[in-house]
Legacy VTK file of the C-alpha trace (Angstrom):
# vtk DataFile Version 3.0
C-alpha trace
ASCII
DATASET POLYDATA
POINTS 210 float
0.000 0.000 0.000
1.314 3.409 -0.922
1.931 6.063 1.657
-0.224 8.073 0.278
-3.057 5.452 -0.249
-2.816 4.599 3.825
-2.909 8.552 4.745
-6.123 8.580 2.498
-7.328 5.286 4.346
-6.041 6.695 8.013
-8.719 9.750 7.534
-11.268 7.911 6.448
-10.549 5.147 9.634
-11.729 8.532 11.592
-14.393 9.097 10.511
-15.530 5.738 10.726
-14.866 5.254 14.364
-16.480 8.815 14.729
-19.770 7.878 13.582
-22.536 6.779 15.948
-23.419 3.407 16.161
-23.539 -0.110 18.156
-19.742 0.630 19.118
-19.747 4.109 20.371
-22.893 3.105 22.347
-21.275 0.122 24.040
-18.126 2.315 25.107
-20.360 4.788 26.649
-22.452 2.491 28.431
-19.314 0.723 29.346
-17.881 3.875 30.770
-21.558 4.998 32.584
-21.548 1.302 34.346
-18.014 0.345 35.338
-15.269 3.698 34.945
-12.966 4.400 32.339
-10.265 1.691 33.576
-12.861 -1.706 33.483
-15.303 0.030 30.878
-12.804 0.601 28.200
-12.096 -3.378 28.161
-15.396 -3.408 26.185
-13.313 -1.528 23.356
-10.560 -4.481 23.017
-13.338 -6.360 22.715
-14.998 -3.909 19.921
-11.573 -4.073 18.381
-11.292 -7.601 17.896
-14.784 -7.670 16.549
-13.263 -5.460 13.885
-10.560 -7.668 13.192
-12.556 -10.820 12.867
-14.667 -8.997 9.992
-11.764 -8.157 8.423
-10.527 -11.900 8.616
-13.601 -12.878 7.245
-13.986 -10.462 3.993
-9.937 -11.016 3.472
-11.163 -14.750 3.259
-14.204 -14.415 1.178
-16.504 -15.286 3.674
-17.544 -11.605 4.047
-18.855 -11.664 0.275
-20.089 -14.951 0.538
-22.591 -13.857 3.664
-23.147 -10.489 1.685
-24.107 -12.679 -1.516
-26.264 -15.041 0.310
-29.958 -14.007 1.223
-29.869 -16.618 3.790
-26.278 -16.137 5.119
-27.009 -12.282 5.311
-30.057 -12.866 7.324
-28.894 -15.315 9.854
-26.173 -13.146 10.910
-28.452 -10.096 10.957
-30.771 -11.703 12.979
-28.034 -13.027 15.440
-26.818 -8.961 15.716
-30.437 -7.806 15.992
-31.107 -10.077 18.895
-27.682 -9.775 20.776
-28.324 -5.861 20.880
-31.802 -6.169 21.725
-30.517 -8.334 24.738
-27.850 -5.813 25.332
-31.208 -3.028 25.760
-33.171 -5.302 27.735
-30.033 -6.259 29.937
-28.991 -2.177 30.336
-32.936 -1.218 31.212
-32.873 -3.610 34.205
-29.736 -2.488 35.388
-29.619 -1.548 38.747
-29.757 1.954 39.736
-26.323 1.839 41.951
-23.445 4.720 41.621
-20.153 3.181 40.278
-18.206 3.437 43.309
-21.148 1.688 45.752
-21.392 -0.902 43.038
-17.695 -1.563 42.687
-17.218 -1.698 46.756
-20.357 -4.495 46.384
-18.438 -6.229 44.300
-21.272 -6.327 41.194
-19.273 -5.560 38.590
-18.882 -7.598 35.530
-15.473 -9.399 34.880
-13.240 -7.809 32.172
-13.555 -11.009 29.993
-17.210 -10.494 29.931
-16.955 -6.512 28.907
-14.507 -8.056 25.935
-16.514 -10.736 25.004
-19.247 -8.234 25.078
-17.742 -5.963 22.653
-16.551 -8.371 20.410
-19.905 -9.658 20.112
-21.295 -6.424 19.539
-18.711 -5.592 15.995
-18.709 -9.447 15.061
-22.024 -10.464 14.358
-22.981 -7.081 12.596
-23.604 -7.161 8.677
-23.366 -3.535 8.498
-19.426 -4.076 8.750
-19.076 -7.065 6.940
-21.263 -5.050 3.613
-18.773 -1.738 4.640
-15.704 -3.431 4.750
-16.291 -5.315 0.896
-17.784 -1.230 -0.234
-14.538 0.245 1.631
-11.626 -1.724 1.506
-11.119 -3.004 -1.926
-10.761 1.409 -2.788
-7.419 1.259 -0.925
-6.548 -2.227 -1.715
-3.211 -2.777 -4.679
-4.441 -5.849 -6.479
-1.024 -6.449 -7.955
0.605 -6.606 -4.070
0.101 -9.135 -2.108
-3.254 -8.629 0.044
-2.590 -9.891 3.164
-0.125 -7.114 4.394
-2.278 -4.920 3.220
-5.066 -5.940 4.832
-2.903 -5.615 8.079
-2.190 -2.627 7.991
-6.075 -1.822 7.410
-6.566 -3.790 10.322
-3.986 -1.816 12.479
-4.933 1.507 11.902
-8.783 1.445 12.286
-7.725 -0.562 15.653
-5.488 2.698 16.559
-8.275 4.972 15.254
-10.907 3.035 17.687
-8.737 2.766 20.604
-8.699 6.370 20.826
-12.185 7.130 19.979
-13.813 5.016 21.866
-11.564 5.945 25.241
-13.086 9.183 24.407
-16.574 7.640 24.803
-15.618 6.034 27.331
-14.002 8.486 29.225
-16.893 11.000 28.796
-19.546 8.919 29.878
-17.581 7.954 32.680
-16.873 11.813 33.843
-20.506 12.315 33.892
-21.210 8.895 36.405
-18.553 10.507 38.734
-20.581 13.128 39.116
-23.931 11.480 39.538
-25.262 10.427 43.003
-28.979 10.439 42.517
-30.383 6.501 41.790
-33.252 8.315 39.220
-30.555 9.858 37.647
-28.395 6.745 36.977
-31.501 4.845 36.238
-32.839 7.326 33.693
-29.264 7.054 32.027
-29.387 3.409 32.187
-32.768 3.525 30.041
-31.608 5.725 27.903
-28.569 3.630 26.847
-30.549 0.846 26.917
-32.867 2.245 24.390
-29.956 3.212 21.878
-28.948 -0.612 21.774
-33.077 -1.477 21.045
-32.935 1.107 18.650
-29.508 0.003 16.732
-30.956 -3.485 16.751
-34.096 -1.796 14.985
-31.753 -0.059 12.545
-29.874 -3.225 12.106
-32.959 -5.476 11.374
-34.452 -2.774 8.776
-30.764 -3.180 7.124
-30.978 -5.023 3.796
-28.669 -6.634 1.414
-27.858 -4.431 -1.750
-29.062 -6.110 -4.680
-26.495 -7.158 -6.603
LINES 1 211
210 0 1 2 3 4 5 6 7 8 9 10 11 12 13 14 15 16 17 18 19 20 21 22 23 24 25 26 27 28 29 30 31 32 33 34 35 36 37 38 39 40 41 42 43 44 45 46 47 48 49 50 51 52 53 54 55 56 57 58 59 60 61 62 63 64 65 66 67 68 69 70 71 72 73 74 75 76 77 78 79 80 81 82 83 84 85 86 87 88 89 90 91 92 93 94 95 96 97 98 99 100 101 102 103 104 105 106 107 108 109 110 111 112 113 114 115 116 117 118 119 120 121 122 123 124 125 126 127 128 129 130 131 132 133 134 135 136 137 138 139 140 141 142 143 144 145 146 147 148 149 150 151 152 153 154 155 156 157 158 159 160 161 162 163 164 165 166 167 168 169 170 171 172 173 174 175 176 177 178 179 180 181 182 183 184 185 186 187 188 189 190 191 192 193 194 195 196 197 198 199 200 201 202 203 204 205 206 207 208 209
């Protein structure tokens, strides 16, 4: 990949991680419910979400799930749900400041906030449709691809590290400062109805026809 061709690809990795969506939504709930230092876990686990869709389009599988009507729709349906849970799960959180809650031991492990992230970017075929529109623009087809596609892969994980510690590290300001349980349980509903309404986006999402 030419210089040039990764500083074009580097801006646009901002403004990808920039944009609203499932990700930015988990780091900020991440950050509301555990602190920067346990929440932003949940963005390893965003980033390695990314990298397994990148796996899978450098493989072919991406434009064989994009291709298929059924493919497309099982793992649609599979993100639709998981985020749906995600809302249901962050509605019936309990209304308990961060530092009561982490005294009470309730917090969730750090595997769980990865595994949660991943799951989040992974089954999601918004990225897997981006990624085949996207990546073939910056892509050499007379290198060899699989460098390439590593260095795609490393700098949208560098753009999203630092984006979503942002997110993460606003929401989690604003807990600091929040005492009141209808407070933190009106913010709990509120991010809980941004994941039920990403899995609504996500379910009116439809394959391009080809």
């Amino acid at each position: 990949m030419e210089f040039s061709t990764w500083l074009a690809f580097f801006a646009a990795s901002w403004a990808i991680s920039l944009s609203p969506g499932a990700g930015a939504i988990a780091a900020m709930s991440s950050g509301l419910n555990h602190g920067f230092r346990r929440g932003y876990f949940t963005t390893f686990g965003l980033i390695l979400g990314i990298l397994t869709q990148i796996v899978l389009v450098g493989a072919g599988l991406g434009a064989l799930i994009a291709a298929s009507s059924l493919g497309f729709a099982i793992v649609k349906w599979l993100g639709v749900g998981y985020l749906v849970y995600l809302g249901v799960q962050q509605w019936r959180a309990p209304a308990t400041p961060m530092l009561a809650a982490s005294s009470e031991g309730t917090q969730v492990t750090r595997r769980q906030l990865v595994l949660r992230g991943w799951g989040i970017n992974a089954v999601n075929p918004k990225g897997t449709v981006f990624l085949l529109a996207v990546v073939p623009q910056f892509l050499d087809l007379h290198r060899s691809l699989t460098p390439q596609y590593g260095v795609i892969a490393a700098t949208l994980s560098f753009t999203d590290l630092v984006v979503m510690a942002g997110y993460t590290a606003l929401a989690s300001r604003v807990l600091s400062a929040l005492r009141s349980e209808a407070h933190i349980k009106a913010l709990n509903r509120t991010f809980g109805s941004l994941f039920i309404a990403a899995g609504a986006l996500l379910a009116s999402f439809k394959k391009a026809a080809p």
